[in-house]
C-alpha positions in Angstrom: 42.1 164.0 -58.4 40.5 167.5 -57.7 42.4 169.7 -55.3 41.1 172.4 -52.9 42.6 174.8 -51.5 41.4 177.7 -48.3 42.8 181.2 -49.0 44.0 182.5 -46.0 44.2 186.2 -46.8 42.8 188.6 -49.7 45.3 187.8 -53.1 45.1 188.2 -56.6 43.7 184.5 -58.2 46.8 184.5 -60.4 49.6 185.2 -57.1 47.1 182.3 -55.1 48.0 179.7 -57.7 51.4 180.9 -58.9 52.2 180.1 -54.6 49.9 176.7 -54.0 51.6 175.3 -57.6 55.3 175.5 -57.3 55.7 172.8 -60.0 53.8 174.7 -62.7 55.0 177.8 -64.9 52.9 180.7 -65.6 52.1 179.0 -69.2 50.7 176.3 -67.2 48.9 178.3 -64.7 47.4 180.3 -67.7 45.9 177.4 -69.1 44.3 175.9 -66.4 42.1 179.4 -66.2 41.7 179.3 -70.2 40.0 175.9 -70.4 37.9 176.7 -67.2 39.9 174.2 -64.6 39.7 177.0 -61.3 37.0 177.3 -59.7 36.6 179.8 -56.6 33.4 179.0 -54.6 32.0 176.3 -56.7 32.2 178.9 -59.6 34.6 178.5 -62.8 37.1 181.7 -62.6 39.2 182.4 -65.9 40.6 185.7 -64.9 44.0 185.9 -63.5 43.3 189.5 -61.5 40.5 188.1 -59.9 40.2 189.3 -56.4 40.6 186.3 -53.5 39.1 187.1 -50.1 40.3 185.1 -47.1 38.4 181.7 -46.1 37.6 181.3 -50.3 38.1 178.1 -51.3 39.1 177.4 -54.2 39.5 174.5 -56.6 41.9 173.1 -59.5 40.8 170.0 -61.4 43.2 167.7 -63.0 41.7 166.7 -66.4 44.7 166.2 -68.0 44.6 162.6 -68.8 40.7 162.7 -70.3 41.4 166.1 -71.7 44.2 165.3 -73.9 42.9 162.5 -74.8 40.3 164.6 -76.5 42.0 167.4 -77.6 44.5 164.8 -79.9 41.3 163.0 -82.2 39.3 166.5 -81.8 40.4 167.9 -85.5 39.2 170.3 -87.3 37.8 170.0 -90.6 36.8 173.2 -92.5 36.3 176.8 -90.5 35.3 180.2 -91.9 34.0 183.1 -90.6 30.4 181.7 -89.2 31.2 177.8 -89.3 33.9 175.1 -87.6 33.4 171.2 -89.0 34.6 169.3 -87.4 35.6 165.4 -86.8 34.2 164.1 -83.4 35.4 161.3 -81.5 33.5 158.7 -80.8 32.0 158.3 -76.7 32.1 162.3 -76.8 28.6 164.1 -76.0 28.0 167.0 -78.5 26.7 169.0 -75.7 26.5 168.9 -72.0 24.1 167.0 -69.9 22.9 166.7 -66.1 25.7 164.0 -65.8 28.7 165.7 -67.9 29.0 168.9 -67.9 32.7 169.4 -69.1 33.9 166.6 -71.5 31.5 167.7 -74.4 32.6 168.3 -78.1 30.7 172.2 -76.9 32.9 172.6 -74.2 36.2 171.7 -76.6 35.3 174.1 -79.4 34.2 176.8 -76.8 37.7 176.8 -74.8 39.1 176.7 -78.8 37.2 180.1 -79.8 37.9 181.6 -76.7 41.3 181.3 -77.0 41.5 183.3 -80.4 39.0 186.0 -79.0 37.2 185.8 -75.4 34.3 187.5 -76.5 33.8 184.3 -79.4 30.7 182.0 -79.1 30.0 179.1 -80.2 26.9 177.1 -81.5 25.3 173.9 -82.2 23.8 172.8 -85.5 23.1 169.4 -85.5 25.0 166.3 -83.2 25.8 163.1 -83.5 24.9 160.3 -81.1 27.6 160.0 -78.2 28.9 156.7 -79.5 28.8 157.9 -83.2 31.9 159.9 -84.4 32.0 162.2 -87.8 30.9 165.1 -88.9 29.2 168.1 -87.0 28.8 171.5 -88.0 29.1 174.5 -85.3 27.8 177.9 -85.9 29.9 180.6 -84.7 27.4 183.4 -83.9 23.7 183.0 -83.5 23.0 184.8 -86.5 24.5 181.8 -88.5 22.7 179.0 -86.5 19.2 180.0 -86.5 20.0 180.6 -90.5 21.3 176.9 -90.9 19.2 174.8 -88.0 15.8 176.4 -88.8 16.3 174.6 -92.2 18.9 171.8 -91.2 16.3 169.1 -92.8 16.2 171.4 -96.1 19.5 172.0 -96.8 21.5 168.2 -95.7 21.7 167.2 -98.7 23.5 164.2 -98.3 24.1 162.3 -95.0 26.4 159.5 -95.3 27.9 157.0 -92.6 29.9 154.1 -92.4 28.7 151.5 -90.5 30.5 147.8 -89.4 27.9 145.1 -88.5 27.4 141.6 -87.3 27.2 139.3 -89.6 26.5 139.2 -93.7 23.6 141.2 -94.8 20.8 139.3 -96.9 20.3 141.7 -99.4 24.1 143.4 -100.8 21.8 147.0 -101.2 18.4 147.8 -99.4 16.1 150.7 -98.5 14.6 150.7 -95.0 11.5 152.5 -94.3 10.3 152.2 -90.7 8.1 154.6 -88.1 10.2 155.2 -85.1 9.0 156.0 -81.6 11.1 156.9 -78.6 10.3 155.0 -75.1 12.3 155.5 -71.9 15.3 156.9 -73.9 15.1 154.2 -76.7 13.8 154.1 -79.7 12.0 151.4 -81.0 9.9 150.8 -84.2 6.1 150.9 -84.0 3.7 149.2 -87.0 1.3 152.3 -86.3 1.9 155.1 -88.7 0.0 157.3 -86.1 2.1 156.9 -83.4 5.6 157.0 -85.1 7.8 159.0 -87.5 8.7 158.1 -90.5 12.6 156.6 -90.9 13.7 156.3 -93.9 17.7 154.5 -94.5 19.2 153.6 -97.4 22.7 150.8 -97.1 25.1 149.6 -99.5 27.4 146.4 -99.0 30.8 147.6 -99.6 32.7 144.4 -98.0 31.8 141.8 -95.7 33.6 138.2 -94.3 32.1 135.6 -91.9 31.6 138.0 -89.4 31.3 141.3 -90.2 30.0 143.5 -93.0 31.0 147.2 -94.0 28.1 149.3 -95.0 27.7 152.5 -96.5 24.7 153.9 -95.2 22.8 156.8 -96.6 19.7 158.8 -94.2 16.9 160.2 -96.2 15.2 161.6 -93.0 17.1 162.9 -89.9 15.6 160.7 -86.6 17.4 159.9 -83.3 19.3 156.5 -83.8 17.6 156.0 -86.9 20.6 154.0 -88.7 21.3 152.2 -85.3 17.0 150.6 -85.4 17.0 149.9 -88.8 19.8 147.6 -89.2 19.4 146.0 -85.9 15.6 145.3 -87.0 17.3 144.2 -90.2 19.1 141.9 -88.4 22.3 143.2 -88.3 23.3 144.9 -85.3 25.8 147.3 -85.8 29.1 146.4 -83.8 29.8 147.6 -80.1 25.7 149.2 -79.8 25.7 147.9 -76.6 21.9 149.9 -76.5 20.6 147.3 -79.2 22.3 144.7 -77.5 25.5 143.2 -79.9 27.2 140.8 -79.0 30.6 142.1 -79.4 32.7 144.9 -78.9 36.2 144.0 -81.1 37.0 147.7 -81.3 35.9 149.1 -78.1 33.4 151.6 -79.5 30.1 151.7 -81.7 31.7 151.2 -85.4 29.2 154.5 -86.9 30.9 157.2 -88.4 29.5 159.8 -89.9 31.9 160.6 -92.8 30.1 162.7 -95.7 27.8 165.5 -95.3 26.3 167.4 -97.7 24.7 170.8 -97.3 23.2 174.0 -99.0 25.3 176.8 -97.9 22.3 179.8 -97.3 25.0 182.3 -96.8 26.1 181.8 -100.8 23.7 179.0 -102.1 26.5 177.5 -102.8 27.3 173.8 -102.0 29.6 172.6 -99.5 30.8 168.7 -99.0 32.8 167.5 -96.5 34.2 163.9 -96.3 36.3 161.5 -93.9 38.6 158.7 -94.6 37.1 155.5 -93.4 38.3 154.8 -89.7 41.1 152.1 -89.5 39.6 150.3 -87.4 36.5 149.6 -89.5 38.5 148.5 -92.4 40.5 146.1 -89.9 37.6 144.3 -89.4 36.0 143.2 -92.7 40.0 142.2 -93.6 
């Protein structure tokens, strides 16, 4: 529920919302301007000594259900001085779109910097798929992404998921090479060479029942929902990709995490590996 309010006379933002929100304390109010939930105009106002003129109107969004919910499996894995890691949930965007702007893994880490320092930024490396969770790398000044994107395909080393899907696998270890082309935002695979880009994805059976199988899965080339094509066309749909039609949805998500990554650090040409635990939920269904 959003709630608007129409100044009646010229106020600090800060003195408007300490009167209108009698039940919240000045921590409160403080943190609804920090993580951008005031809006004066149709514009998102963080600064408490903002001036209000009369006939304003302004706005406070109540995102405290969806945004905790966040916030709690949002954790941070590894941060320095140019770079966060961190875990992402899964049915998170990595950055905003025309249909969410707020609830993005962007908009999390951006509130988080801010926090420590308003003038912090923050920047994208590489993302995930909205229904994949794991690992993603954020750059902390532009300096530091243009340094690690420009060669992201150079420097991943090693890209490793986890993967639960439908049914036993024929073959208990398999490389998949495939050309992938993307129609009408999905991607399918295409027998012409010319058209497509070449897909390569490597699997491992690590344990399987009557109907599931847990997979380690390894990507040799970096393409949008590469892992999600190939073991679908290998006939094994991975469980809850609803976009590649499975069948079922035990767990209430797409069971694809992203838990090992791999990468050339270009600031110290040094390695740096980061690694996740295998979600419980995965495990709980090859038991």
């Amino acid at each position: 529920m959003n709630n608007k309010y129409i100044v009646k006379k010229d106020m600090i933002l800060f003195d408007f919302l300490k009167e209108n929100l009698s039940n919240k304390s000045k921590n409160n109010i403080k943190s609804l301007l920090t993580n951008e939930l005031v809006l004066v105009n149709n514009k998102i106002r963080t600064k408490y000594n903002f001036i209000l003129h009369k006939d304003d109107e302004v706005e406070i969004k109540n995102t405290k259900i969806k945004d905790s919910k966040y916030k709690k499996e949002i954790k941070i894995i590894y941060e320095d001085k140019d770079l966060i890691v961190v875990n992402k949930p899964a049915n998170l965007l990595c950055i905003s779109t025309e249909k969410e702007k707020e609830y993005t893994l962007y908009h999390f880490l951006h509130n988080y910097v801010k926090s420590k320092n308003k003038n912090n930024k923050i920047f994208i490396i590489h993302r995930l798929d909205k229904e994949t969770s794991g690992l993603v790398i954020f750059a902390k000044n532009e300096k530091t992404k243009k340094l690690f994107q420009n060669s992201w395909n150079d420097i991943a080393l090693k890209r490793c998921y986890y993967a639960v899907v439908e049914n036993k696998v024929k073959q208990k270890e398999k490389t998949i090479k495939n050309y992938l082309v993307e129609n009408n935002l999905k991607v399918y695979e295409t027998k012409d060479k010319n058209k497509g880009k070449l897909s390569i994805t490597k699997y491992k059976l690590l344990k399987e029942n009557d109907s599931y199988s847990l997979l380690d899965v390894e990507i040799l080339t970096g393409r949008k929902n590469q892992i999600r094509v190939a073991l679908n066309n290998n006939g094994n749909t991975i469980v809850g990709d609803k976009k590649y039609n499975c069948k079922s949805d035990p767990i209430k998500r797409m069971a694809l995490h992203a838990y090992l990554l791999q990468i050339k650090d270009l600031r110290t040409n040094k390695i740096l590996e980061f690694k996740l635990d295998l979600p419980y939920a995965f495990g709980k269904l090859v038991k």
